[in-house]
C-alpha positions, 0 to 999 in steps of 0.5 A: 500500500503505497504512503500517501494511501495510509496517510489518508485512512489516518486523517479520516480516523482522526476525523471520525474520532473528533465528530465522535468525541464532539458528540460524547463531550458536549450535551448542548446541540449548539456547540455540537454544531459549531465543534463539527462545522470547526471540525469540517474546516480544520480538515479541509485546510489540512487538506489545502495546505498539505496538497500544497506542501506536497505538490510545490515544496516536495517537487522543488527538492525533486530538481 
């Protein structure tokens, strides 16, 4: 299984596990719905600046 591949499985354990910890922790439905709507943009610029981590700063040390 190549890394980038195991990679992934590991962000969307860690993703599920927060949505789930969110849900045990808190009891009023308003925090829940602001902690999953933080949980969704901490992922997605995770996502961002890891694509671009990978695509400008790993090519460069390529040449």
């Amino acid at each position: 299984m190549a890394p980038h591949i195991d990679a992934r499985m590991l962000g969307g354990i860690g993703f599920t596990m927060s949505i789930f910890i969110t849900i045990l922790a808190f009891k009023d439905p308003e925090i829940i719905v602001f902690s999953k709507i933080a949980i969704l943009i901490a992922s997605l610029l995770s996502e961002i600046f890891g694509f671009i981590y990978l695509k400008y700063i790993l090519e460069k040390k390529k040449v």
